[in-house]
PAZAGU-559316 format. One record per residue (C-alpha): residue in one letter; residue number from 1; x, z, y. Coordinates in Angstrom, 2 decimals. Layout:
PAZAGU-559316
> a, NUM, X, Z, Y;
...
END
This chain:
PAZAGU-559316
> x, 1, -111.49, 155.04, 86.02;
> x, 2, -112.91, 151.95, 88.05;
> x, 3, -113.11, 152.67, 91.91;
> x, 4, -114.62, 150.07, 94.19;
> x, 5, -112.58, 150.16, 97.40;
> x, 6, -114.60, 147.15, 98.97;
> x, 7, -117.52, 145.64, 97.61;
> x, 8, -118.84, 143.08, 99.95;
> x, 9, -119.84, 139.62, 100.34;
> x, 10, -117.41, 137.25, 99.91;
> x, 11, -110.74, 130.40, 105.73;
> x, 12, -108.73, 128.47, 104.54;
> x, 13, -108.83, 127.22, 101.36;
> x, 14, -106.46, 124.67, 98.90;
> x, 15, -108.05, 121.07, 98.34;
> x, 16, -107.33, 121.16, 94.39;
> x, 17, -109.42, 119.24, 92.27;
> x, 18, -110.32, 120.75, 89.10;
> x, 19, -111.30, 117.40, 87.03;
> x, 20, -113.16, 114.43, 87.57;
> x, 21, -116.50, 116.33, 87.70;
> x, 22, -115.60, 119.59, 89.85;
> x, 23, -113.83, 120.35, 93.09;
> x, 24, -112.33, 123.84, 94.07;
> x, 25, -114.95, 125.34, 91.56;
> x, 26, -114.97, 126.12, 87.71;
> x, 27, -117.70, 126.79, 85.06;
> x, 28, -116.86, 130.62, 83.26;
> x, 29, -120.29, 130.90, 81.62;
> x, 30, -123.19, 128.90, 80.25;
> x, 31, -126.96, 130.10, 78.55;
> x, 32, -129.36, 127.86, 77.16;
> x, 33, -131.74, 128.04, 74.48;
> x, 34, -134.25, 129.57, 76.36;
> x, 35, -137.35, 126.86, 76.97;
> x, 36, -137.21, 122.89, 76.56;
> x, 37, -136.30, 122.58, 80.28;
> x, 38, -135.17, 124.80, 83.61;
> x, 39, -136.38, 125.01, 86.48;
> x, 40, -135.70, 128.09, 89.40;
> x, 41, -132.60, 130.70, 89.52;
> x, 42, -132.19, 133.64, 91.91;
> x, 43, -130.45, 136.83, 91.54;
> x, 44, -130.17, 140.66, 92.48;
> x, 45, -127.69, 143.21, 91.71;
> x, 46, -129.43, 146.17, 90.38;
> x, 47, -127.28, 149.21, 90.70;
> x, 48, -123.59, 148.63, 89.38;
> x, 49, -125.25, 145.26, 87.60;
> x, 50, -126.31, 141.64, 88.48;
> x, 51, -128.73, 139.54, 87.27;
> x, 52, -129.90, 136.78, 87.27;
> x, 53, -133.48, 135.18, 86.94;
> x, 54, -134.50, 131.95, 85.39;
> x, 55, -137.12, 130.24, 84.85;
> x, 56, -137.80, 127.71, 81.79;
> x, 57, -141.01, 125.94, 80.78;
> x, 58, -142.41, 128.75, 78.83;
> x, 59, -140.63, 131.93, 80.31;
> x, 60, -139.35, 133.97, 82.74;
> x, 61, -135.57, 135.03, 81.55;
> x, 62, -134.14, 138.12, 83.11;
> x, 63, -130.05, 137.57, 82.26;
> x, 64, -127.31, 139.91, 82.53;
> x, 65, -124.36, 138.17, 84.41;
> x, 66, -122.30, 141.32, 85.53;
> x, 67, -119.81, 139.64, 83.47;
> x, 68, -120.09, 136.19, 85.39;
> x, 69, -118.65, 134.67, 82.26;
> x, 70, -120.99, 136.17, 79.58;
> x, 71, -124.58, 135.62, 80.36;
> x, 72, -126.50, 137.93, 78.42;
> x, 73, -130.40, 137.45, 78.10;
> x, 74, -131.87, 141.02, 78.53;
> x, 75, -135.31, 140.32, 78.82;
> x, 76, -138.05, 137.31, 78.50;
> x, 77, -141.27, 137.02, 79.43;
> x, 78, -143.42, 134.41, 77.51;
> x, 79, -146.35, 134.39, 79.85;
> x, 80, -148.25, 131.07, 78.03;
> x, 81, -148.09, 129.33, 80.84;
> x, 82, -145.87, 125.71, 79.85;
> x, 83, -144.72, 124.91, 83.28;
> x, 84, -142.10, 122.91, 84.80;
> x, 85, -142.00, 125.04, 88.26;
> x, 86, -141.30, 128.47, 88.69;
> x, 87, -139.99, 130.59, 91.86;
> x, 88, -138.92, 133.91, 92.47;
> x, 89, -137.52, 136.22, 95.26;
> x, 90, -136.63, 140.09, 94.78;
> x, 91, -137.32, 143.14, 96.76;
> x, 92, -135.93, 147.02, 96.43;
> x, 93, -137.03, 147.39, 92.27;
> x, 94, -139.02, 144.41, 92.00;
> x, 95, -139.01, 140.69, 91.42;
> x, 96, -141.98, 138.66, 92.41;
> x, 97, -142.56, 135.37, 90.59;
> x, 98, -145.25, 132.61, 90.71;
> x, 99, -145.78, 129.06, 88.79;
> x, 100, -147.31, 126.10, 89.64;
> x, 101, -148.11, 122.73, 88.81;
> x, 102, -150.02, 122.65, 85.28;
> x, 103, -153.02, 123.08, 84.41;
> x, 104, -151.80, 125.87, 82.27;
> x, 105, -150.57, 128.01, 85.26;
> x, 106, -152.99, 130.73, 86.07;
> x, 107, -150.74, 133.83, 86.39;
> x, 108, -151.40, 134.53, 90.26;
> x, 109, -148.15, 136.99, 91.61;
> x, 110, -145.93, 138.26, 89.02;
> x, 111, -144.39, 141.71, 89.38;
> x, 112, -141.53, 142.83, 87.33;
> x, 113, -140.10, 145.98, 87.48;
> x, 114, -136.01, 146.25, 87.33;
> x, 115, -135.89, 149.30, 85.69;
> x, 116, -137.64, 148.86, 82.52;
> x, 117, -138.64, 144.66, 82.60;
> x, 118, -142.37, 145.61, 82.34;
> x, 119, -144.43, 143.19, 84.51;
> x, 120, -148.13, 142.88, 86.00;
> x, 121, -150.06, 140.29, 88.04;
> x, 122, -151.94, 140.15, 90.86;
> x, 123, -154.55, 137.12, 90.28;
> x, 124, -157.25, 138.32, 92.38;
> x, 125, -156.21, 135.81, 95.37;
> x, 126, -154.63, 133.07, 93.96;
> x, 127, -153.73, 131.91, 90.18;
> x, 128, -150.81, 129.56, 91.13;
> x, 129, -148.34, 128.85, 94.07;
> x, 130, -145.74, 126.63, 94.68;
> x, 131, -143.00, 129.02, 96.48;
> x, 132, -142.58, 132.84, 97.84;
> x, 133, -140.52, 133.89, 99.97;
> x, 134, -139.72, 137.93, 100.93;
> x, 135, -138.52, 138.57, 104.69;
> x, 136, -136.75, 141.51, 104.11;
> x, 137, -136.56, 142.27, 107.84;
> x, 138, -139.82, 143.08, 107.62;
> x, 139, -140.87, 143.98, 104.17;
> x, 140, -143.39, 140.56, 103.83;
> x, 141, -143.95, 138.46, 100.98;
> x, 142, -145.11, 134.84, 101.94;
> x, 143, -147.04, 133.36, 99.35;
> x, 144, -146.76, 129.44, 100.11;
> x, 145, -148.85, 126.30, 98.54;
> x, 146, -151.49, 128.15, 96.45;
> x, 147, -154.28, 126.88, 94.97;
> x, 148, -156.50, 129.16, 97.05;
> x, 149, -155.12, 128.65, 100.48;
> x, 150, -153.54, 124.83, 100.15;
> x, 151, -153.31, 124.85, 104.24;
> x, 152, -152.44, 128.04, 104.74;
> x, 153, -150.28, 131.27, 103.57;
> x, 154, -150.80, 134.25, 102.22;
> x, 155, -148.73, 137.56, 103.43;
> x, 156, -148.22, 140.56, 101.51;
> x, 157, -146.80, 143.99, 102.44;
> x, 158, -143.93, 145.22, 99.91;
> x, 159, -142.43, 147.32, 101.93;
> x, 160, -145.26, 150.15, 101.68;
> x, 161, -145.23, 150.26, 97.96;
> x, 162, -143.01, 147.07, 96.21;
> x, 163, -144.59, 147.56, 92.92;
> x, 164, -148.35, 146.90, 94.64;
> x, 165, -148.02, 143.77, 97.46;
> x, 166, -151.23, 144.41, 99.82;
> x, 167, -152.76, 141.22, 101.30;
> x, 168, -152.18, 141.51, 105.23;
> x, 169, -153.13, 138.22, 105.66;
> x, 170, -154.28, 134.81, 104.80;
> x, 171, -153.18, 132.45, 107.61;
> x, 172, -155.39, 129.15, 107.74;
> x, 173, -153.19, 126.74, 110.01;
> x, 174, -156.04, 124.67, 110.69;
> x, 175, -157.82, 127.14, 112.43;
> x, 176, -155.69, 128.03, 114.47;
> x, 177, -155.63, 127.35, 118.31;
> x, 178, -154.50, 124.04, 119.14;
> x, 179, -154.10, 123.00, 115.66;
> x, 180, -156.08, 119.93, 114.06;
> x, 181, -159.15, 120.77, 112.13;
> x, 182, -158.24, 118.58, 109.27;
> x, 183, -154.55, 118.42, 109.38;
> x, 184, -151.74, 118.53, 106.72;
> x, 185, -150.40, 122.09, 106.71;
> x, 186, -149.61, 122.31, 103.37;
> x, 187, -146.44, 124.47, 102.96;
> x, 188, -143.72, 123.40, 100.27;
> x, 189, -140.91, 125.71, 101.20;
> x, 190, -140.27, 128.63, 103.67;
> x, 191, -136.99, 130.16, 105.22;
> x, 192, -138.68, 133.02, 107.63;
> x, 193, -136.20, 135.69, 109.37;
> x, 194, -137.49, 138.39, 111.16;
> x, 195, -141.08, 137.12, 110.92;
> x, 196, -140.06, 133.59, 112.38;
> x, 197, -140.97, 131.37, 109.89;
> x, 198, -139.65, 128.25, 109.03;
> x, 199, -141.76, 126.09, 107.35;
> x, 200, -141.04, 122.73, 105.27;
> x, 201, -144.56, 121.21, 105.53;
> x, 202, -143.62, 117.95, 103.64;
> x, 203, -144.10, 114.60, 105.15;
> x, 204, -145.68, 116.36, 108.59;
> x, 205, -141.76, 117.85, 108.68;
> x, 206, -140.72, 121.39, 109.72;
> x, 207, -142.51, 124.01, 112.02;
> x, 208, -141.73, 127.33, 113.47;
> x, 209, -144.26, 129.76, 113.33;
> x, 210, -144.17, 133.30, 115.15;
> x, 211, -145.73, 135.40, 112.51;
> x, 212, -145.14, 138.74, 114.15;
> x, 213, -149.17, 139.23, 114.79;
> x, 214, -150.97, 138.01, 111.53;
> x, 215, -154.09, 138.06, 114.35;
> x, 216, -152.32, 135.92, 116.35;
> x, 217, -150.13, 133.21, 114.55;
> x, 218, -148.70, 130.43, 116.69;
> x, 219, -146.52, 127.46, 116.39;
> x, 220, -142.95, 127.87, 118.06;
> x, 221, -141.81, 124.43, 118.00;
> x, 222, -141.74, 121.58, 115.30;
> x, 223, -138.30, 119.59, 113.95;
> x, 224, -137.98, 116.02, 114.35;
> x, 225, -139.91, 113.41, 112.18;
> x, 226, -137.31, 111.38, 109.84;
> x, 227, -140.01, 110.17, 107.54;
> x, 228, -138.57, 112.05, 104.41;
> x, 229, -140.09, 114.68, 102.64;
> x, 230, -139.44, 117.86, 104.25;
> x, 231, -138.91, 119.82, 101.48;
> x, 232, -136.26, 123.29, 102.07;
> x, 233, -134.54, 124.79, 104.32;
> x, 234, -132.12, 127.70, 105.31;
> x, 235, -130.74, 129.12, 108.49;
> x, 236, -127.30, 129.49, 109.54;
> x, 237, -126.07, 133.42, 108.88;
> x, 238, -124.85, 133.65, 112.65;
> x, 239, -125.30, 130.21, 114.56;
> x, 240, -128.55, 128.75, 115.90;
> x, 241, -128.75, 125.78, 113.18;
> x, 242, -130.90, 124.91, 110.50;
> x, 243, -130.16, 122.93, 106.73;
> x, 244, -132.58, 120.60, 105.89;
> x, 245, -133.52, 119.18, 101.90;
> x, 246, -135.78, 116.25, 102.60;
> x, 247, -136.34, 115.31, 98.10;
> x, 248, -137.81, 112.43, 98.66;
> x, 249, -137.50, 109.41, 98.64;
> x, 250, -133.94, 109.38, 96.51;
> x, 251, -131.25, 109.20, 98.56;
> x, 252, -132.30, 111.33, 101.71;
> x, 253, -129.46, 113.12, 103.68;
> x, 254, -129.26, 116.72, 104.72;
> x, 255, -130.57, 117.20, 108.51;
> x, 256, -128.88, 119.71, 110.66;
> x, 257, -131.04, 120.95, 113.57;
> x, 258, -130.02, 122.83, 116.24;
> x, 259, -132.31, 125.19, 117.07;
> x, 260, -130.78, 127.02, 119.64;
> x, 261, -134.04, 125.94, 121.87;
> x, 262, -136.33, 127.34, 118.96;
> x, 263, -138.89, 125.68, 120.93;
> x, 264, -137.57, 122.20, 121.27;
> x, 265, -135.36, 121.83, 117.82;
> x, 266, -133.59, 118.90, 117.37;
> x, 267, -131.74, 116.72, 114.73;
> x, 268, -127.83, 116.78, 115.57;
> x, 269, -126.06, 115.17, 112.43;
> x, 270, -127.02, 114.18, 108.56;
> x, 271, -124.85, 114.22, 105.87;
> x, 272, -124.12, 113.54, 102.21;
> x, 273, -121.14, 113.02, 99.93;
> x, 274, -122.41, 111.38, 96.64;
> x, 275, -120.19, 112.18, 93.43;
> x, 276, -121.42, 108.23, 92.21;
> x, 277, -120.34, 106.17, 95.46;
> x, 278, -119.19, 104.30, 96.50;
> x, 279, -121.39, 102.11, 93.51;
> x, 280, -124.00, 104.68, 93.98;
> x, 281, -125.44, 105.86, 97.10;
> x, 282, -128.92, 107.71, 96.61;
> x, 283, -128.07, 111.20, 95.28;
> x, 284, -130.88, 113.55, 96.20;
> x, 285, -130.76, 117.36, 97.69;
> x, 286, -132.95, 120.01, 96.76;
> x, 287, -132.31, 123.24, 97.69;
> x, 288, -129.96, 124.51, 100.63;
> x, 289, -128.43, 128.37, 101.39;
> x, 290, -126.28, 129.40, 103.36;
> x, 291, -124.18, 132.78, 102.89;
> x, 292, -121.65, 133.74, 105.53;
> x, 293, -120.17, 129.78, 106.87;
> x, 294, -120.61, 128.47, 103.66;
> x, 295, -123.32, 125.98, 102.80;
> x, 296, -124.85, 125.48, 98.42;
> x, 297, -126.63, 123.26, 97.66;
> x, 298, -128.41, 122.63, 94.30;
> x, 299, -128.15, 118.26, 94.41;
> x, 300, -129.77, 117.77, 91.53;
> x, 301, -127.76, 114.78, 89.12;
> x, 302, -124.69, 115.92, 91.64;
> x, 303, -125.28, 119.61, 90.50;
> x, 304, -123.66, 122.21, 92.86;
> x, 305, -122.24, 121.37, 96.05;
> x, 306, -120.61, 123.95, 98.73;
> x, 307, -119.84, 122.86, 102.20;
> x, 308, -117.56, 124.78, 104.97;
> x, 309, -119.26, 125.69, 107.69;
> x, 310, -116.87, 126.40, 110.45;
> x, 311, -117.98, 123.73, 112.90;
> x, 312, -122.14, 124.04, 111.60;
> x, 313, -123.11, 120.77, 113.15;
> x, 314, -120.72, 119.67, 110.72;
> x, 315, -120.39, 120.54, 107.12;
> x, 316, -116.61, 119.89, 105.44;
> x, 317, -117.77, 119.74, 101.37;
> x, 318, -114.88, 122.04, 99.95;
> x, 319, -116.58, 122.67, 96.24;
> x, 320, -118.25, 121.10, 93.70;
> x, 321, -119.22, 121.31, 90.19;
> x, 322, -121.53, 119.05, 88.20;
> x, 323, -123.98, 120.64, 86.14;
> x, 324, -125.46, 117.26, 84.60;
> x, 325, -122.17, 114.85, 83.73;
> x, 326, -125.10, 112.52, 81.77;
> x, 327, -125.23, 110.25, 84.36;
> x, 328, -121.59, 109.59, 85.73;
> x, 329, -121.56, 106.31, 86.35;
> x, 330, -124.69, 105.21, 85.92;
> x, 331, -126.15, 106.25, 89.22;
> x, 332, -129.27, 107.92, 90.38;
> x, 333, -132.74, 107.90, 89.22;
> x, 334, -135.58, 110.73, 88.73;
> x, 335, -134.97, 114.28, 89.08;
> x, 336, -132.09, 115.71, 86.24;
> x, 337, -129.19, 118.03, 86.64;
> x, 338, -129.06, 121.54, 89.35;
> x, 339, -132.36, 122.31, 90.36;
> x, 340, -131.84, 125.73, 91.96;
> x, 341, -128.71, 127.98, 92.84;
> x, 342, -128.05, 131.18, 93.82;
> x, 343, -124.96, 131.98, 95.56;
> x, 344, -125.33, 135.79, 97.23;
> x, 345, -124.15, 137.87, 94.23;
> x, 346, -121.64, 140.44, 95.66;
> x, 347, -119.12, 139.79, 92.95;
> x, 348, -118.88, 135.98, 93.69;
> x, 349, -120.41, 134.89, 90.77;
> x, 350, -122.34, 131.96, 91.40;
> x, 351, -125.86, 130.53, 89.66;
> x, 352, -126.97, 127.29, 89.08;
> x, 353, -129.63, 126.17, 87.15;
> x, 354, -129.25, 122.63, 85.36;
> x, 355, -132.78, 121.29, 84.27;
> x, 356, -131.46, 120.34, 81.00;
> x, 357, -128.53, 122.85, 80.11;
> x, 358, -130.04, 125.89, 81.04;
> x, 359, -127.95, 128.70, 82.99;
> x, 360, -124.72, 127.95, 84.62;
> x, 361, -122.51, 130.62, 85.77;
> x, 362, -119.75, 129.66, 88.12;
> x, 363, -116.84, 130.72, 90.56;
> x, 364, -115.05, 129.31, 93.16;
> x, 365, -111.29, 128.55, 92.99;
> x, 366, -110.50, 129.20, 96.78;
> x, 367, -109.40, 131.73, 99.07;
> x, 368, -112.87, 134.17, 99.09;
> x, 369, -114.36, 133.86, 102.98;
> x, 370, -114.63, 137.58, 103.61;
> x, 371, -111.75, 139.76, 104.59;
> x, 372, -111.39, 143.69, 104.44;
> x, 373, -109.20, 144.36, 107.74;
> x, 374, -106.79, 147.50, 107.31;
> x, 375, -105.30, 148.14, 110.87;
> x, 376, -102.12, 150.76, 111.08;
> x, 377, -102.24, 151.65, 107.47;
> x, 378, -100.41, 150.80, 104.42;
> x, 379, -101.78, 150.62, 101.00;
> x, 380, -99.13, 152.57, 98.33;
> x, 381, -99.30, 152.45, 94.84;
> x, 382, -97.59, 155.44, 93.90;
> x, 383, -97.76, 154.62, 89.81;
> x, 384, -94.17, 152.31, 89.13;
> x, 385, -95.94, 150.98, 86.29;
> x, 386, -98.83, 149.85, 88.43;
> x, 387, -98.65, 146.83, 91.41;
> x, 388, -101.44, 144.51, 92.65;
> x, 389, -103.08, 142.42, 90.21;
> x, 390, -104.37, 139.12, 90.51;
> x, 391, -106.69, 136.77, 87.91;
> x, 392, -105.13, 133.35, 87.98;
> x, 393, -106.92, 129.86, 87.96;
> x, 394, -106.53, 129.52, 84.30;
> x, 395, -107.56, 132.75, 83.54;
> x, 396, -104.90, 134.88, 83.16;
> x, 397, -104.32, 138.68, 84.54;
> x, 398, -101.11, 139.18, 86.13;
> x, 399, -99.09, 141.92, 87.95;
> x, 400, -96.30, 141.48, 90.75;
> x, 401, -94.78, 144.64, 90.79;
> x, 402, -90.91, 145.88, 91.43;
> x, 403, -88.06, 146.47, 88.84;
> x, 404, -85.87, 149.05, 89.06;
> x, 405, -84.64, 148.05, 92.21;
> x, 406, -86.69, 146.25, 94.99;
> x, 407, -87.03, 142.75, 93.05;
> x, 408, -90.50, 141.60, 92.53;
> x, 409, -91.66, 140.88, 89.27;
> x, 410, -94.58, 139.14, 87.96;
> x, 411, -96.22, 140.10, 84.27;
> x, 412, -98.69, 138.59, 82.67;
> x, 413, -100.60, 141.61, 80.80;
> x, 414, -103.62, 141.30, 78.45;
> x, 415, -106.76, 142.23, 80.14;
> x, 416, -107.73, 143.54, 83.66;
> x, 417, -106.46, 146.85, 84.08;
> x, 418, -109.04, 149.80, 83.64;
> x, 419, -107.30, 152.08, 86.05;
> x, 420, -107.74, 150.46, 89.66;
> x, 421, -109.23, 149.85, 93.02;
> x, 422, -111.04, 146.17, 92.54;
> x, 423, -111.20, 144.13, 95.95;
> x, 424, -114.45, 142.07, 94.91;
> x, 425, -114.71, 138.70, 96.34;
> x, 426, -112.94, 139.48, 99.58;
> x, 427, -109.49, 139.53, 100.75;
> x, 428, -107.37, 142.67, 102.32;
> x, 429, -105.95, 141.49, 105.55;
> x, 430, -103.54, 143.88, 107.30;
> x, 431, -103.75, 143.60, 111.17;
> x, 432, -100.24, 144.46, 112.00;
> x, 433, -96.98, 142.79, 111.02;
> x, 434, -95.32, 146.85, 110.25;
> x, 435, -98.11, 147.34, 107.55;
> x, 436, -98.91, 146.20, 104.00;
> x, 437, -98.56, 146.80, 100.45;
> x, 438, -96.17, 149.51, 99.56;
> x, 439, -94.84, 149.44, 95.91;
> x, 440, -92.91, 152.32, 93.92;
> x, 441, -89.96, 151.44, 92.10;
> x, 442, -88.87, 152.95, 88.68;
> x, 443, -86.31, 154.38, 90.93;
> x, 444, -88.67, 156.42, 93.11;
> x, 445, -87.88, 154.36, 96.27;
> x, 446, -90.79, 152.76, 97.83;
> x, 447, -90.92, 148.99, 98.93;
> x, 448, -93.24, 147.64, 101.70;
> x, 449, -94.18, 143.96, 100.25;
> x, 450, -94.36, 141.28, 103.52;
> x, 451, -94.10, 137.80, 104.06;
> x, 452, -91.31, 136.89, 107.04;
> x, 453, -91.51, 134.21, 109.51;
> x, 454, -90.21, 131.76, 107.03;
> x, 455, -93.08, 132.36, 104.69;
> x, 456, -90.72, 134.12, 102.10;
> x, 457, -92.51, 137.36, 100.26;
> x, 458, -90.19, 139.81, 101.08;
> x, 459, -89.53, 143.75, 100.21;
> x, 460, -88.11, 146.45, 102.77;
> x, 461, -87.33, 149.86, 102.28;
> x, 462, -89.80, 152.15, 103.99;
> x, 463, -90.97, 155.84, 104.20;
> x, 464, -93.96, 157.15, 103.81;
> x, 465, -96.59, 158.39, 106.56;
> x, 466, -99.27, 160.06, 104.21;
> x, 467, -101.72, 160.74, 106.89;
> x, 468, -102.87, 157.25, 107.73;
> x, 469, -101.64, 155.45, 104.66;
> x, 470, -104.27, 154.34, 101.82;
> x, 471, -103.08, 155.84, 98.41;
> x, 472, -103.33, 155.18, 94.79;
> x, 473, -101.92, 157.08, 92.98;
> x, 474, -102.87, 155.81, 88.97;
> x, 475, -104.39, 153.04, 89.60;
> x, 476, -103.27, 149.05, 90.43;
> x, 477, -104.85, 147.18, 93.51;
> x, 478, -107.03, 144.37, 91.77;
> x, 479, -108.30, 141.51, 92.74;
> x, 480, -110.97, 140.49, 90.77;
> x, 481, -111.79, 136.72, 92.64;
> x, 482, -109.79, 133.83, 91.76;
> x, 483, -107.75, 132.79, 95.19;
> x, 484, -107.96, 136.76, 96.64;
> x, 485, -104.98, 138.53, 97.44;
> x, 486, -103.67, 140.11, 100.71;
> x, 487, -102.84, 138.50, 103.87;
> x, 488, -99.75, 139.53, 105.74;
> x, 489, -99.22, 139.16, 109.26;
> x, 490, -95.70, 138.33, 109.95;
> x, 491, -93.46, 139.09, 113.16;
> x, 492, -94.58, 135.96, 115.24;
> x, 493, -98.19, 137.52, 114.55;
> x, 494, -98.95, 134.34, 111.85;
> x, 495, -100.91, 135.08, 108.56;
> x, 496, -99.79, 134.42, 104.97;
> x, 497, -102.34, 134.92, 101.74;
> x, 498, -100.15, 135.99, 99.01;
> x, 499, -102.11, 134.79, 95.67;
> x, 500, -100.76, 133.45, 92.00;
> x, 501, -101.25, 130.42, 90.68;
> x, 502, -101.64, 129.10, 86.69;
> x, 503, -99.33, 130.97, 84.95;
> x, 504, -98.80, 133.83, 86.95;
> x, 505, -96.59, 131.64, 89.66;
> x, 506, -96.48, 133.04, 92.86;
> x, 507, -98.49, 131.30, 95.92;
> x, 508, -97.78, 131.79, 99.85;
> x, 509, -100.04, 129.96, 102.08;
> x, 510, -100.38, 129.95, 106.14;
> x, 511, -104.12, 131.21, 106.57;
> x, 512, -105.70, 131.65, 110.39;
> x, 513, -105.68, 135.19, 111.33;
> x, 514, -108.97, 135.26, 112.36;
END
């Protein structure tokens, strides 16, 4: 039996380099063969499964990645349409795509079912589009650079009925009140939250829009003009800041704007770190996101990048991996390697797509950012046989449990266990230095497992209290993300992550507490 304990979204972290072309990140999984070239990923988990969804020149490819190191192509859609630009967002059982670009593009809104892969189209407003974007907040699909509404945007309900989008709305910027007649309002790219959209209008730069009342749209406030190409953005999960792509020309920064004055937002710091300097200087971003205080980015010939965000007006980069190694040391020119990424997958599996190599599935070699906080309880594992299992950096599964006394012992064993509780992508953090992980010996005496206030793992002899305690009783503690493992608090109220290392070797770090 598999029981999920905690299943949420993945802070400190260990600065170890995995190779000359990846940082703190490693590669588990790769699919190609599907098209000539890739452009767009995103993802959804669709009951106890996650997907991806990618697009190539000729298809849309629906891909199993519930094993984040097997890719599996379920489903593709040949649509005709030869393409190098496809997008797609998700909402409840559907995923909504659109193409753009060639002359061959015609397919309007595609709408593919989850459940059985069957799709239809919606062509009746608009045959191609550049972006969508679905505000989930409010169940609205923005349908952004169409053919049909170049200066404008179209807005869809999906929240009635998912499988049947119902125009609300097509927003004409230039008639609207106290906009110019003839202006650019062209949208590339759209982040909106709660009907706040904001929009990357290219060149012009971004806007805020209130969208609340389709009858009455309004502009909010406008970014600074930096004379790139304002071409994505994403907000911050919890702070009032905004990640900024500007594509082109080569070489363009990433823009943080505060917007904690949504009507007055500002630029407060740039930044880049390009894998070719210091003889190379002119990577170029594409597409930002931002998932708890981390920052991806898909960099194109840099491929994935991951920033920390714990002071947001200025992003540490803490992970890398590049997609596209063909032009290490030969600098920067056109548009090659990561062209979208996906990093909100519950189990931590993260998607890249490489224009040339197709699907890249990848995880992260640090501590996970989200924490599962047990307060006045301990976790037993009742089993002797059983313990808390870990998968190590190179890939191994290993389990500290105790001997026949109260020695810990670490075993490599063959596969992840079947029987367990699986922490996914998250840590277990106990709140009080008298709690944590209580282990069964072959003797039937029972072990609390702590770290002391020398940073040694230590074992005590403890009894039981059954009513608050956390039980399993056949089943091993797992967890399933490399770098997650349990954080002890220790008498002088400091925090420890126990994890292994290669080779089952055990790991004690000094983590904040908070």
């Amino acid at each position: 039996m598999k029981n999920v304990l905690f299943f949420i979204l993945c802070m400190s972290f260990n600065a170890v380099a995995m190779g000359q072309d990846s940082l703190n990140m490693k590669r588990v999984g790769i699919l190609s063969g599907l098209g000539a070239e890739y452009n767009d990923v995103w993802g959804y988990q669709h009951g106890s499964r996650e997907f991806a969804v990618v697009g190539s020149n000729t298809a849309i490819n629906i891909v199993d990645v519930t094993d984040c190191s097997n890719p599996t192509l379920v489903h593709q859609w040949v649509d005709g349409t030869n393409t190098f630009w496809r997008d797609f967002k998700e909402y409840e059982d559907y995923v909504y795509a659109v193409c753009d670009v060639t002359s061959s593009c015609n397919q309007g809104l595609q709408i593919i079912n989850k459940n059985n892969f069957t799709q239809t189209q919606n062509q009746s407003d608009f045959t191609k589009a550049h972006n969508i974007f679905v505000d989930k907040s409010s169940g609205r699909l923005y349908v952004l650079g169409s053919n049909t509404s170049n200066n404008g945007v179209f807005v869809y309900d999906v929240k009635t009925d998912p499988s049947n989008p119902v125009l609300l709305k097509n927003v004409k910027f230039r008639e609207l009140p106290g906009e110019v007649a003839n202006g650019n309002y062209y949208i590339h790219d759209a982040y909106v939250q709660n009907d706040t959209m904001y929009a990357s209008h290219g060149y012009p730069g971004m806007k805020i829009w209130d969208m609340r009342d389709l009858e009455n749209v309004y502009r909010i406030g406008a970014g600074d003009s930096s004379g790139g190409y304002n071409h994505s953005a994403w907000k911050h999960s919890s702070e009032p800041y905004l990640y900024i792509a500007e594509e082109v020309p080569i070489g363009r920064p990433i823009y943080v704007y505060d917007i904690s004055d949504i009507e007055e937002p500002f630029t407060t710091n740039s930044f880049k770190d390009p894998l070719e300097a210091p003889a190379s200087l002119n990577n170029r971003p594409h597409n930002p996101f931002v998932k708890l205080d981390r920052l991806y980015i898909s960099y194109y010939h840099d491929g994935l990048q991951v920033y920390d965000l714990e002071d947001p007006e200025a992003p540490n980069r803490i992970a890398y991996y590049d997609t596209y190694p063909d032009n290490n040391g030969n600098g920067y020119s056109g548009y090659e390697g990561a062209w979208g990424a996906y990093p909100f997958l519950p189990s931590g599996c993260l998607l890249a797509s490489d224009i040339t190599y197709g699907l890249n599935t990848l995880k992260m070699t640090i501590t996970p950012e989200a924490r599962n906080r047990i307060t006045n309880s301990d976790i037993v594992i009742e089993d002797p046989t059983k313990g808390i299992v870990f998968i190590t950096p190179d890939d191994q599964y290993a389990r500290i449990s105790l001997g026949g006394g109260s020695d810990i012992q670490v075993d490599i064993i063959g596969d992840a266990p079947s029987e367990r509780v699986e922490i996914i992508n998250s840590n277990v953090q106990f709140e009080d230095s008298n709690f944590g992980i209580v282990l069964k010996s072959a003797g039937g005496k029972y072990f609390r497992v702590g770290i002391d206030n020398t940073g040694q793992l230590t074992t005590s002899i403890t009894a039981l209290n059954p009513d608050t305690n956390i039980t399993l009783m056949n089943e091993d503690l797992y967890f399933s993300q490399y770098r997650g493992g349990p954080i002890f608090k220790n008498g002088n109220g400091d925090c420890n992550i126990l994890t292994l290392g290669d080779n089952g070797a055990i790991e004690i770090s000094s983590i904040d507490c908070e």
